[in-house]
N, C-alpha and C positions, 0 to 999 in steps of 0.2 A: 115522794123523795125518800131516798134508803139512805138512812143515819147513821153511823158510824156508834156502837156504844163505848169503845172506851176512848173515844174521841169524838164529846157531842156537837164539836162543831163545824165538823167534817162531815161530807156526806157523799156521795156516789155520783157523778155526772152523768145528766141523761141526754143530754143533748149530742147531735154529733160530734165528733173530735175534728178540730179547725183551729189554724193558729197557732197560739202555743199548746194549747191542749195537746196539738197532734206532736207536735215536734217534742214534747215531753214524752209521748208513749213511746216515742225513737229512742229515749235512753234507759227505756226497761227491755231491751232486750235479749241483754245478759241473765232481766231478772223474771222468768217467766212466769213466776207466781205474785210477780208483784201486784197490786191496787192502786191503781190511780184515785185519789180525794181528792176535793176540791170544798173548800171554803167559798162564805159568803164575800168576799174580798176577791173572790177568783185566783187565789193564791191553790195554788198544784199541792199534792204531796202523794209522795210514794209509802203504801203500808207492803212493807214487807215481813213473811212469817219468817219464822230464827227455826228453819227444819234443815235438816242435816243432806247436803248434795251430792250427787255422783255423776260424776261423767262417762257415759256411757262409749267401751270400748266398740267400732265397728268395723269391722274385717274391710270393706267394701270403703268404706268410708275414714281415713284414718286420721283426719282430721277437723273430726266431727267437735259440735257443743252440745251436742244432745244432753239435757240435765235429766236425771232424777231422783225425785224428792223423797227420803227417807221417812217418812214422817214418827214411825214410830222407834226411832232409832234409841236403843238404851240408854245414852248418854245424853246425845242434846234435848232427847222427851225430858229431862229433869231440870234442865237450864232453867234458872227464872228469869232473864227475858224471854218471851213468846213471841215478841214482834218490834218491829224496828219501823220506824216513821221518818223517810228521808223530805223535808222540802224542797222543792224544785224553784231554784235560781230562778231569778224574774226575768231571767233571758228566757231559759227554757233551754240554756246548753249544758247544764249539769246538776247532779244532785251533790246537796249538804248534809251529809254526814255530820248527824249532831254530840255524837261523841265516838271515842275512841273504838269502844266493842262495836257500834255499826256498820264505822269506816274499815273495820276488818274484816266483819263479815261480804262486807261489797268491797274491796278487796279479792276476797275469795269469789267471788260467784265471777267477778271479772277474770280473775286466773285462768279460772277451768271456759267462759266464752274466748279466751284468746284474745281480748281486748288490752292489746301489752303497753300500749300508751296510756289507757284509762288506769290499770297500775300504778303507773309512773307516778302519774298526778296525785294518785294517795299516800304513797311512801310518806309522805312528810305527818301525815293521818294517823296513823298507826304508829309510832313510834314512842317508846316512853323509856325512860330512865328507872321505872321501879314491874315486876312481875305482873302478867294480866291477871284480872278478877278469873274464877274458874269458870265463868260462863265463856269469857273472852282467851283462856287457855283451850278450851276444845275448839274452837275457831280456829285458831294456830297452829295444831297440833294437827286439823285435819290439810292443811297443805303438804304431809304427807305420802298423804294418797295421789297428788296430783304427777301423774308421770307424763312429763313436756319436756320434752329436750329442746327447743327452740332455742338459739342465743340470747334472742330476748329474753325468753322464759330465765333462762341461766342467768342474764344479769340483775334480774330484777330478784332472784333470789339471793342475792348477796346485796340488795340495797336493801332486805327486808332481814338482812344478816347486823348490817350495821344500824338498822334503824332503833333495833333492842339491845344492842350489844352491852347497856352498861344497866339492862335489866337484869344480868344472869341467869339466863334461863335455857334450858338446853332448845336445840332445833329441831324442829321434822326434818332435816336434810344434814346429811353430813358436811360440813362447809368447807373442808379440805377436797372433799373432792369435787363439789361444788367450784372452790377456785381454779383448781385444776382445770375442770372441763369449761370455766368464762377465756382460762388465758387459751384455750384452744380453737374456742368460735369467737374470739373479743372482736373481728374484723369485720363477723359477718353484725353484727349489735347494729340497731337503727343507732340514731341519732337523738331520738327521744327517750330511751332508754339506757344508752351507755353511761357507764359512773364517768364521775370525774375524775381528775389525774389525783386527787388527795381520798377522794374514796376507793379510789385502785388500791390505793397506796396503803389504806389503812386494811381493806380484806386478806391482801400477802401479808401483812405483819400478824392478824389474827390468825392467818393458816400457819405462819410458821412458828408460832405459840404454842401452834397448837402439836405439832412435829413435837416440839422441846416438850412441853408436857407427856407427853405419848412417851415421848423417848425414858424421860426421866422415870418416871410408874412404872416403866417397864422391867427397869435396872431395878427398883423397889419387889416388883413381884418376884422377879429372878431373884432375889437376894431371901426373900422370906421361902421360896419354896426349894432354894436349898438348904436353909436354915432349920424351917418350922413346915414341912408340905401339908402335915394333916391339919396346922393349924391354920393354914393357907384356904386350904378345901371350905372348911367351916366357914371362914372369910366369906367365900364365893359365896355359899349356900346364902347365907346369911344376907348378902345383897343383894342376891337376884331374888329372892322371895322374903316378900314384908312378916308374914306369917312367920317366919324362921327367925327374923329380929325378935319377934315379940316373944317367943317360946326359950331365944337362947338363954344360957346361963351368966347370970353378972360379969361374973371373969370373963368368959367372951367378946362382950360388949364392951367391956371397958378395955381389953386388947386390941378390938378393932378401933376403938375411940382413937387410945394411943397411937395405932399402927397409921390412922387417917391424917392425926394431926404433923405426925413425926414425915408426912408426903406432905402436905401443905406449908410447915418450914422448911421442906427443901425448895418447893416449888417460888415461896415468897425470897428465898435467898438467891435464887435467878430471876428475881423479879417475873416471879412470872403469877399473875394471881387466880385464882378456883375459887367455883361456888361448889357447896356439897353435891348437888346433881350432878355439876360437871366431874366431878373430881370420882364420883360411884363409874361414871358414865368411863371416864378411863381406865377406873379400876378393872373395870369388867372387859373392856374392849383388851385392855394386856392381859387380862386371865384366859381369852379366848385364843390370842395369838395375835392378835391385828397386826399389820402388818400392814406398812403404807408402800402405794406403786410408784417403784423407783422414777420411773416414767412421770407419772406426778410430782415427786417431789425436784425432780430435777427441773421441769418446765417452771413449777413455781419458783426455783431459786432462779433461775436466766431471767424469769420477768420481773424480778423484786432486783437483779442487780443491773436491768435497762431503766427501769423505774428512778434509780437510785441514779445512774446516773447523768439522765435525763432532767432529775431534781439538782444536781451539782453544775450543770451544764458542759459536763465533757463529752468530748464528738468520739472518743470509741468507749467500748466496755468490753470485757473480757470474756466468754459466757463458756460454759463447757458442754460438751453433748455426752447420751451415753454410750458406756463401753460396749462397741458391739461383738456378736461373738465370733470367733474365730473361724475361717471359711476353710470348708473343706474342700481340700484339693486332692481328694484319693485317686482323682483319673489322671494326675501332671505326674504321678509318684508312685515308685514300688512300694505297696502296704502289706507286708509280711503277717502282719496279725488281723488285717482285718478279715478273713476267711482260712482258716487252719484245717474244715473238712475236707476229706478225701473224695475226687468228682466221684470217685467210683464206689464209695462208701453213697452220695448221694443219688447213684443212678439206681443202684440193688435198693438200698433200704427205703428211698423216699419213692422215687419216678416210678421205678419198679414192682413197688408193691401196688399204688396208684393204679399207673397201667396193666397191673394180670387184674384190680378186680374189677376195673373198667372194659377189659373183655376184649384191650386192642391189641394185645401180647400175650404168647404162651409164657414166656420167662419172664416180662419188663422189657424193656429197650435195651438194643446192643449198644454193651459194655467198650468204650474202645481201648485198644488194647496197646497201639502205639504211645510210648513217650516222647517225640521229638517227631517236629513237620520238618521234613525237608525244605529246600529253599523255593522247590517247586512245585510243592506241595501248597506250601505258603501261597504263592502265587497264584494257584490252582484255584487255591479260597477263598481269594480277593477275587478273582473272578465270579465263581457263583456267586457271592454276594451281589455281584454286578447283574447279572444276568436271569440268575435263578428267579423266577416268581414267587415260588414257592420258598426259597429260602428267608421267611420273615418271621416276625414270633407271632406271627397269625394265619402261616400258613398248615400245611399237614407236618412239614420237617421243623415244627417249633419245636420239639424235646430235641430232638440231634443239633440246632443250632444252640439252645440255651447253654448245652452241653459242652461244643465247642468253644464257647466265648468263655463259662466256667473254667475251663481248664486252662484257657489262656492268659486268665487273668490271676488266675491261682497257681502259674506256673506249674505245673502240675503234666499240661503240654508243651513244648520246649519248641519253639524256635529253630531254625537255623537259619540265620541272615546272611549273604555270603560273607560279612566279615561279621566275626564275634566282636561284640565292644562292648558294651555296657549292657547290666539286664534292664536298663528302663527303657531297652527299645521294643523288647519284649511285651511291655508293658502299655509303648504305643503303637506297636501292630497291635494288640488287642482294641485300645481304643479306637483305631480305624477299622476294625473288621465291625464293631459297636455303632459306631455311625455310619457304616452305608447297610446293616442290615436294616431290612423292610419293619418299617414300626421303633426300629431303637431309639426315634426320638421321640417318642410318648411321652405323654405326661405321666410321671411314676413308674418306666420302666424298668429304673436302675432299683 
């Protein structure tokens, strides 16, 4: 019998796996390196090592769980937990997470298997009202590295938002954008995973906290780097590296003290409250420029005022979209300014030079030298267009037609329609000589 030493009354099973035994090895699958023990009681337990994981990306495969174990990793090699001991339910359908840093560790290993319901069920595990211990902050901190887009993935990041929320502790994920991207997949969310209508409710109030915080630091940074910029810089230097705190000079410290508190009474006076992390984590994010997507912030405000009043119970709500921009109609309209060169500025210096060192022309391509199509001329040109094969922008006469339609649409060549009326007809004989040329409706011709 192989004894377990820092658990003497545990030991390794030798017998075949049958029963519960087997149907317990069915919930270490997530955990590859786990250990099955068994007691004299025939009581199960999972030994798990506390080594640091990665999911490996595969081209081939992109929805892989392939784990691997870091073991020498610089940070969690120092951790003093080494290993975690789950007992196995006397069913044999789930493991008991004996405290908080376990239930997060397996948490995590479940993230990166895709097992987005076995999550769910620890949310309630993990969650505490005061900061992890530091072995149980690099647990946390490495859900960072997990890149899942799933919706489930997405909502279960925002129940693992509100499960710490009145811990103060910053995230591995941005959680505004995190909201963002839940109200965009919220439809495709299982059912065992979707928040509820009061924890919907409460991640759009934390995102838009978070808007007004952002907003307001910002208006503070604007104001001190027109004020004080070199003493703004120092600032910066000063937060983004711990070594530059300890080396600054008193008067610095005790400016940025001031400067920090003089944002946390503005921020307390919109009710709105900061932990120091958070509040560096803003500083820094307006010293960079951050800058939130209009697109986000507007999806979140429509779902915080259907939320709203869906909690009221009125049957419409009012919601706004964004501004879109303004459609260009340059082929409906004479555009005088959008082409001011001369074709024949462009035939000599651009085409022409082009074609003598290409070797297809002694001089470049002939110059044309009419200003005005007669009416039957006009005429004349809608027909090759019709006819011609070769008159496409992929045939051999592609420079003499690009030329033509330039000059028509740069008025530059003139028209005569039997009756003069207006020059925007000018403007749609060019668009019709545009669409029945061979090719003009490419993608990207114009």
């Amino acid at each position: 019998r192989l004894c377990s030493v820092d658990h003497s009354q545990l030991f390794l099973p030798t017998r075949p796996p049958f029963g519960a035994r087997q149907q317990a090895l069915s919930l270490l699958q997530a955990v590859p390196h786990a250990l099955l023990l068994q007691s004299e009681d025939e009581e199960l337990f999972a030994c798990v090592p506390n080594v640091c994981p990665h999911r490996v990306n595969i081209e081939s495969n992109p929805f892989s769980t392939e784990l691997v174990l870091e073991r020498g990793h610089d940070v969690w090699s120092q951790t003093a937990t080494k290993h975690y001991l789950y007992p196995v339910h006397v069913s044999a359908s789930f493991l008991q997470p004996p405290t908080t840093g376990s239930a997060l560790y397996l948490t995590l290993l479940f993230f990166m298997h895709r097992d987005y319901n076995l999550v769910s069920q620890l949310i309630n595990s993990v969650a505490t009202d005061a900061p992890y211990t530091s072995d149980d902050a690099v647990c946390f901190e490495h859900f960072e590295e997990i890149r899942d887009g799933h919706p489930n993935a997405v909502a279960l990041r925002c129940k693992l938002s509100l499960a710490v929320q009145h811990a103060r502790m910053s995230l591995p994920w941005d959680l505004y954008e995190v909201g963002a991207e839940h109200v965009r997949k919220v439809i495709h969310v299982t059912g065992e995973c979707r928040l509820s209508f009061d924890e919907e409710i409460k991640v759009l109030t934390m995102c838009r906290h978070y808007r007004e915080k952002l907003l307001l630091v910002s208006r503070e940074v604007d104001a001190l780097r027109r004020d004080q910029g070199q003493m703004l810089k120092k600032f910066k230097s000063m937060l983004e590296d711990p070594s530059e705190m300890l080396t600054a000079s008193g008067e610095h410290t005790k400016s940025l003290r001031k400067w920090k508190d003089r944002i946390v009474r503005r921020l307390r006076a919109e009710r709105l409250g900061t932990s120091d992390k958070e509040l560096i984590s803003l500083i820094l994010a307006a010293l960079r420029g951050r800058t939130l997507d209009p697109e986000d912030v507007l999806m979140l405000q429509n779902r915080e005022k259907y939320t709203d009043a869906m909690q009221d119970g009125r049957e419409s709500v009012m919601l706004a979209m964004q501004q879109q921009p303004r459609p260009s109609r340059w082929m409906l309209h004479t555009d005088i300014n959008a082409l001011l060169a001369s074709p024949f500025d462009l035939m000599q210096r651009v085409l022409g030079q082009q074609a003598e060192r290409e070797g297809m022309y002694d001089t470049g391509p002939e110059v044309p030298t009419m200003r005005n199509m007669p009416y039957v001329m006009a005429v004349e040109h809608i027909q090759e267009l019709t006819n011609n094969s070769e008159m496409t922008f992929n045939g051999e006469e592609s420079t003499d037609l690009f030329i033509k339609l330039y000059s028509l649409f740069t008025q530059s060549l003139g028209v005569k329609l039997p009756r003069a009326v207006n020059p925007v007809h000018q403007h749609t004989f060019a668009t019709l000589s545009l669409a029945l040329a061979g090719g003009g409706q490419n993608h990207g011709i114009l």
